[in-house]
C-alpha positions as CSV (number, residue, x, y, z in Angstrom):
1,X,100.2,68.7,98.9
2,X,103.1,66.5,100.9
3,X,102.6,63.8,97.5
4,X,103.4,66.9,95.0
5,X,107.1,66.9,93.7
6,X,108.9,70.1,94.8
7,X,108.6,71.7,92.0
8,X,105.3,71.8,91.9
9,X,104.4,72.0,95.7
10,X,105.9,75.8,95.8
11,X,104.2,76.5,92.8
12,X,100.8,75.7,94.3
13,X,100.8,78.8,96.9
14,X,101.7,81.2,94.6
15,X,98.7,80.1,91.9
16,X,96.2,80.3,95.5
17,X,97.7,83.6,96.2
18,X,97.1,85.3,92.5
19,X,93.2,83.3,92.9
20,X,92.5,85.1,95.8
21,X,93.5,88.0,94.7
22,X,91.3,87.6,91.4
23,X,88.8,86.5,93.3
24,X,88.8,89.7,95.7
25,X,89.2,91.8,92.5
26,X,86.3,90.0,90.8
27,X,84.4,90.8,94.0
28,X,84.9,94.2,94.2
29,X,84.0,94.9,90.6
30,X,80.3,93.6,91.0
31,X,79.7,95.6,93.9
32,X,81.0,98.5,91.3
33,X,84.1,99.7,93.4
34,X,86.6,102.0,92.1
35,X,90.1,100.5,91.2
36,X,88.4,97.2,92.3
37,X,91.0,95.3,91.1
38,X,93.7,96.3,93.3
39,X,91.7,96.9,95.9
40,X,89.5,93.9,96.2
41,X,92.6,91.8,95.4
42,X,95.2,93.3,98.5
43,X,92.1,93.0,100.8
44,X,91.3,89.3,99.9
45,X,95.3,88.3,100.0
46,X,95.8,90.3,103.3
47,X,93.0,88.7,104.8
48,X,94.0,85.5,104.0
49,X,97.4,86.0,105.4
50,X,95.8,86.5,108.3
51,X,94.3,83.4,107.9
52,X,97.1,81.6,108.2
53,X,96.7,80.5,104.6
54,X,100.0,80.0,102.2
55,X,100.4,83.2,100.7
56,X,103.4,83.7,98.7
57,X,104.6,86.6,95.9
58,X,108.2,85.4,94.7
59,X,110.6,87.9,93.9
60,X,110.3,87.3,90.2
61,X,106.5,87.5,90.0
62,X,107.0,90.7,92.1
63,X,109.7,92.0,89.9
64,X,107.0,91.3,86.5
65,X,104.1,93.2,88.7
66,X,106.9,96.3,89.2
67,X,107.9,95.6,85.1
68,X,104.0,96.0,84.2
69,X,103.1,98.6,86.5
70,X,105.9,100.9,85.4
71,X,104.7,99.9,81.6
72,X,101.2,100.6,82.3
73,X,102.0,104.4,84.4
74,X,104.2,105.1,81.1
75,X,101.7,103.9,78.5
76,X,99.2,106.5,80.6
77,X,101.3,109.9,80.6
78,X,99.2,111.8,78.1
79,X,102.0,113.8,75.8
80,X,100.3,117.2,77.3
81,X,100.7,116.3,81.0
82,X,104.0,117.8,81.6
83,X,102.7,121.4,80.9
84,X,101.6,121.8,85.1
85,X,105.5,120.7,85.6
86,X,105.9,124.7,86.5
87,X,103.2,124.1,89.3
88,X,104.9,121.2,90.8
89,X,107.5,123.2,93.5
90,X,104.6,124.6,95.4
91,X,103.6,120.8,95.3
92,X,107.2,119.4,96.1
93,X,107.7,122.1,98.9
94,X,104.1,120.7,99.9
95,X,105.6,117.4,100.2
96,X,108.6,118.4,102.3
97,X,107.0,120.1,104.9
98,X,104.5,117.1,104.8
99,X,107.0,114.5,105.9
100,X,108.9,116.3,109.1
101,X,104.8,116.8,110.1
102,X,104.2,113.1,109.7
103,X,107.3,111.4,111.1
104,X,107.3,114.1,114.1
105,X,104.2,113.5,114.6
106,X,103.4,109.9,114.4
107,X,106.7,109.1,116.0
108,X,106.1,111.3,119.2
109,X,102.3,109.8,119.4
110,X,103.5,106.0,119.2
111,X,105.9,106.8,121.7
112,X,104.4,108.6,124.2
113,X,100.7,106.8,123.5
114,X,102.3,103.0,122.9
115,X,105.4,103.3,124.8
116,X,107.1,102.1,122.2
117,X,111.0,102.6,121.9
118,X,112.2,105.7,119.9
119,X,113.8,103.9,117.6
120,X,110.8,101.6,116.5
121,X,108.1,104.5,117.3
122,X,110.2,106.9,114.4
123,X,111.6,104.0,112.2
124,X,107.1,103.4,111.9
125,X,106.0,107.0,111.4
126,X,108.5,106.9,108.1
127,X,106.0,107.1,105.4
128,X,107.5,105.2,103.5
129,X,111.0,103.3,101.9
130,X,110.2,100.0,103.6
131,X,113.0,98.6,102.0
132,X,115.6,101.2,103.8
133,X,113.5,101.2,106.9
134,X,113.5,97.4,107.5
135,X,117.6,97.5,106.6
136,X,117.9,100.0,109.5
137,X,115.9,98.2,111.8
138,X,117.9,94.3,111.4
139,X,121.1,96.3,112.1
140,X,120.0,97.3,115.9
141,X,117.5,100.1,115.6
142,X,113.7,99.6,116.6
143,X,111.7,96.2,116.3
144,X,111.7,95.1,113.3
145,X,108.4,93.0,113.9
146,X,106.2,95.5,114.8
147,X,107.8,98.1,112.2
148,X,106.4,96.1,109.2
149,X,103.5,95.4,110.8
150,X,102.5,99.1,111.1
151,X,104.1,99.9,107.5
152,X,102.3,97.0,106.0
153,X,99.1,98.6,107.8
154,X,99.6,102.0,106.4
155,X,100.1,100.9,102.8
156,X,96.9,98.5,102.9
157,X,95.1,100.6,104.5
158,X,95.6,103.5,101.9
159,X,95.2,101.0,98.8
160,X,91.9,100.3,100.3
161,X,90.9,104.1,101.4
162,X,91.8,105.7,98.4
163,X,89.3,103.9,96.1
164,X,86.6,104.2,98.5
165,X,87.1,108.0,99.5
166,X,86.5,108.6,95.8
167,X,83.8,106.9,95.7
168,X,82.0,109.3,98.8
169,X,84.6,112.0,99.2
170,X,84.3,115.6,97.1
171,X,87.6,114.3,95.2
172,X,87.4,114.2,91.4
173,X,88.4,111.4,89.8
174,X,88.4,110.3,85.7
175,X,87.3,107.7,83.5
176,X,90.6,106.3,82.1
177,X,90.1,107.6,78.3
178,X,88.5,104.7,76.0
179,X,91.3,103.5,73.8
180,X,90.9,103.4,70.4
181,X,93.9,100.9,69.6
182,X,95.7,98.7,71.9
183,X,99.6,97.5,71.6
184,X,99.6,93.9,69.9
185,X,101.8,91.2,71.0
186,X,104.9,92.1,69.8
187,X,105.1,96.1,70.2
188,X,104.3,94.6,73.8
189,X,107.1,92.5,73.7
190,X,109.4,95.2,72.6
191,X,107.9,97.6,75.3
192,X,108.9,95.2,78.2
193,X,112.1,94.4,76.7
194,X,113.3,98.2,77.1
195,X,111.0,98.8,80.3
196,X,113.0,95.3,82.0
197,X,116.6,96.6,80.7
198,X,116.3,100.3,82.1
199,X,114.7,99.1,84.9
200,X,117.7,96.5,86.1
201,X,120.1,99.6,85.5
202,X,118.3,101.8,87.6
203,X,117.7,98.6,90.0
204,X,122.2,98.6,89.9
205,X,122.3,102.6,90.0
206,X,120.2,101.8,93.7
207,X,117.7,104.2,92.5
208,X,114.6,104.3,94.9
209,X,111.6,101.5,93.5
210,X,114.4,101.0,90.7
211,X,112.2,98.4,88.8
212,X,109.0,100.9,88.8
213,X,110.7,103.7,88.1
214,X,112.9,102.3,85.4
215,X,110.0,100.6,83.4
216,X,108.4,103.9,83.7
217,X,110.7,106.0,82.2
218,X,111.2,104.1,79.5
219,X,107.6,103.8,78.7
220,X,107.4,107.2,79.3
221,X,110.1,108.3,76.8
222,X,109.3,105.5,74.1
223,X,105.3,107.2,74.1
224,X,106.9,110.9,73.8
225,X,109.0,110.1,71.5
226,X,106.1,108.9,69.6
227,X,107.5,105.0,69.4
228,X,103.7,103.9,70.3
229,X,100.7,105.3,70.8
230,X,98.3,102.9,71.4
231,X,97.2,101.6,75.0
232,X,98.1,98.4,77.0
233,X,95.5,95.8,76.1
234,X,92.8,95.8,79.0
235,X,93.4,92.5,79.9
236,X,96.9,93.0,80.9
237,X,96.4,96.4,82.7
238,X,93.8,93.9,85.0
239,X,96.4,91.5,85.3
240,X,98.8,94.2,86.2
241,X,95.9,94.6,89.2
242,X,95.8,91.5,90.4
243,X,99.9,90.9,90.9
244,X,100.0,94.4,92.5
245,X,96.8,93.7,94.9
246,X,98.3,89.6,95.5
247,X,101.9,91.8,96.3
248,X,100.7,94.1,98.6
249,X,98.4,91.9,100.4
250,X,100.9,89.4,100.3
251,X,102.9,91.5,103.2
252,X,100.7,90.3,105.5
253,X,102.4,86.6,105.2
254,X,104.4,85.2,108.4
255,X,102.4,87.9,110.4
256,X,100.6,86.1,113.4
257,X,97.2,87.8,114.2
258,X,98.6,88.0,117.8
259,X,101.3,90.7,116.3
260,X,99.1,91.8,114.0
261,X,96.7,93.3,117.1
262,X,99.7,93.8,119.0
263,X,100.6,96.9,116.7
264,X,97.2,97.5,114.9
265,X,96.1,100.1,116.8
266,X,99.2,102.4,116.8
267,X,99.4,101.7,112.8
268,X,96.1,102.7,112.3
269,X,95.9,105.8,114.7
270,X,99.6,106.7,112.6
271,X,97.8,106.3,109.6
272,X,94.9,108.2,110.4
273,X,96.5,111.1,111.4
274,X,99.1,110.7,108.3
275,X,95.7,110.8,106.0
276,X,95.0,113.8,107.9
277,X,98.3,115.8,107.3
278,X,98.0,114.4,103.7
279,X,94.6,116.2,102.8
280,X,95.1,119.0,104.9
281,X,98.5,119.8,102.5
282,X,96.6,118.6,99.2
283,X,93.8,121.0,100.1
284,X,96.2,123.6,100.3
285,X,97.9,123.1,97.7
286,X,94.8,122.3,95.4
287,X,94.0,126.3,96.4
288,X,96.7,127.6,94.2
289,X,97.5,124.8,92.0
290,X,95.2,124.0,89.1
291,X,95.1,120.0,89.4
292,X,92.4,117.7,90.6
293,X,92.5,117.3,94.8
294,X,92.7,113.4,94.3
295,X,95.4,113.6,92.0
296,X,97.5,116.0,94.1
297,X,96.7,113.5,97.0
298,X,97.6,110.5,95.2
299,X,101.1,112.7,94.2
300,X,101.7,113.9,98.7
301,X,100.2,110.5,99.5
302,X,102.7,108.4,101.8
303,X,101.9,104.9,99.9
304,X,104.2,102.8,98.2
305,X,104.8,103.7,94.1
306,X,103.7,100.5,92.5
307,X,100.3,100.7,95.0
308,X,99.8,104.7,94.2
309,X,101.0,104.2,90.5
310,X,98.9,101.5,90.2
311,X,95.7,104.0,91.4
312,X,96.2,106.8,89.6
313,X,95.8,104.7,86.1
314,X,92.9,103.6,87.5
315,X,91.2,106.1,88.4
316,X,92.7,108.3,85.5
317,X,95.0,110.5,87.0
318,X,98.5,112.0,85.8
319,X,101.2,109.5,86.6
320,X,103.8,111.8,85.7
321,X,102.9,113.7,88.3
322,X,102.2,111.2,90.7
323,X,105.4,109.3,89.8
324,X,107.7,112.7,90.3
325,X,106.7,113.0,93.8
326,X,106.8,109.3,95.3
327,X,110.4,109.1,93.4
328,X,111.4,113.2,95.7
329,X,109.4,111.8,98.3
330,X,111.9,108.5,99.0
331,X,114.8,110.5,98.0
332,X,113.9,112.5,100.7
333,X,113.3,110.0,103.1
334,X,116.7,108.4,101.9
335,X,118.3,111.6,103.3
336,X,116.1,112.2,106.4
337,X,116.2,108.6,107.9
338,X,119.7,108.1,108.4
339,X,120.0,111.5,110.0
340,X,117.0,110.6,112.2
341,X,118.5,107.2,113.5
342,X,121.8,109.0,114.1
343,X,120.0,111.2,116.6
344,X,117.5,108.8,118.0
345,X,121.4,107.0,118.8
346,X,123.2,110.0,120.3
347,X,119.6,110.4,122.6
348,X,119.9,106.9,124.0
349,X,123.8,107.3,124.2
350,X,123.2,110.6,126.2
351,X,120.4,109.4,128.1
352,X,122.9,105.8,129.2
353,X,125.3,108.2,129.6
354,X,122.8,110.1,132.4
355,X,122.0,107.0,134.5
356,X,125.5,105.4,134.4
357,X,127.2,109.0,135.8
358,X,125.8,108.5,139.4
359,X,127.1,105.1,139.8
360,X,131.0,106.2,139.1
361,X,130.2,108.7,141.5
362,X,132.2,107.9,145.2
């Protein structure tokens, strides 16, 4: 690789990375796995992370999986699927009371089970918002190592659950409907062009998973307003697959396997008992609300948009719904972080305060 010109030599990872995660994807389709394209692709990528081998998702090739993942959640929203929207508070309150039990709980369990420091035991129990999280952290608050390494965990680990929970769990998943006309080139064309513009202005508004949610709206809106109604072409919704599965394997990269075990355990007990709070609230709710259990879990589930979004197309779920409350969900954790950290501060301030007093004493 040292006799390729630049150019080409950090091209090379990237083309291994999206070949692995075909590869994974192709593997998990013969063995007839649900969403087996995501799936099989973030296992194979994470893995070889792992591995040590060059794994790399540039920021524009992630920016086209966000573009196509928003497109493909839009292109899904059947024009009926807004009719539940009057059963979605019980949902959203659902959701609320959801987070203070995950972040107090996960956070008081890595810190008293781990001994981890408050700040990086609560900055890890955030489900969700890595973006925010990790800013937090590189100012002073936590360890930023062993924060991704358990966030990374819990979103891998529930691109990977998911599928296989529906596959052995009492959770009702659908067939995506069979398309009886697919977008051609240039209504596809057209599509992206208005999904990319609305997404960069909700990327400079700083609206949470801009790019996603952007493209999604205006795919949404476009369908409603009966611009299109044909499907995206199959072989682009598996392509759409593969860059999210290469993406959020991809996380893995610059991880050493001696971190990576360092902080395994405490990611995956936190995840566990996250999945835990998650189905117990979705059960609940699934008691009053007329909506499929998956699909309400998929909508409370603490995973990252493009990951969840990507899931509920494929296993045929409404991504209105599921796209509502991921976009509440990290407005609420933009609100409840920052007050978090400011006590977490005030604590250690208080407690430095406590063991510095006896030493002024005469």
């Amino acid at each position: 690789m040292s006799a390729l010109p630049p150019q080409l030599r950090s091209v090379v990872p990237v083309v291994f990375t999206l070949l692995v995660s075909a590869a994974g994807g192709g593997v998990a389709t013969l063995l007839g796995l649900p969403a087996s394209w995501l799936m099989g692709g973030a296992l194979a990528v994470a893995l070889g992370s792992m591995a040590g081998l060059p794994m790399r998702m540039p920021d524009r090739l992630r920016d086209l999986a966000f573009l196509l993942v928003g497109m493909s959640m839009g292109a899904s929203v059947a024009p009926d699927s807004l009719k539940l929207i009057s059963s979605w508070p019980l949902s959203i309150a659902a959701l609320a009371v959801e987070l203070v039990l995950i972040v107090a709980a996960t956070g008081w369990m890595l810190a008293r089970l781990f001994r981890l420091d408050t700040g990086t035991a609560y900055l890890s129990s955030f489900p969700g918002h890595l973006s925010f999280v990790m800013g937090i952290a590189s100012a002073g608050v936590g360890n930023p190592r062993q924060i991704v390494i358990i966030q990374v965990i819990r979103i891998l680990m529930l691109t990977i659950c998911v599928p296989i929970g529906a596959m052995f769990l009492p959770i009702a998943h659908f067939t995506p409907k069979v398309a009886s006309s697919f977008l051609d080139i240039w209504q596809l064309l057209a599509l992206a062009a208005g999904c990319a513009v609305v997404g960069l202005v909700f990327v400079r508004l700083r609206m949470p998973a801009g790019f996603v949610l952007g493209s999604m709206a205006a795919a949404t809106v476009g369908k409603l307003a009966g611009f299109y109604s044909a499907a995206m072409p199959l072989p682009l919704v598996t392509i759409t697959f593969i860059l999210t599965g290469a993406l959020i394997g991809s996380r893995f990269a610059g991880i050493t396997r001696r971190e990576f075990f360092a902080a395994a355990k405490g990611g995956v007990i936190a995840t566990a008992m996250t999945v835990g709070i998650v189905s117990a609230m979705a059960g609940l709710v699934s008691l009053v609300v007329d909506m499929p259990y998956g699909q309400i879990w998929l909508g409370l589930a603490p995973g990252a948009l493009e990951g969840m979004g990507a899931l509920g197309v494929a296993l045929g779920y409404d991504t209105a719904f599921i796209a509502a409350h991921h976009v509440l969900r990290l407005l609420m954790l933009t609100l409840a972080i920052p007050t978090v950290v400011l006590l977490i501060r005030r604590r250690e301030s208080a407690t430095m305060a406590g063991q510095t007093e006896p030493q002024r004493r005469p």
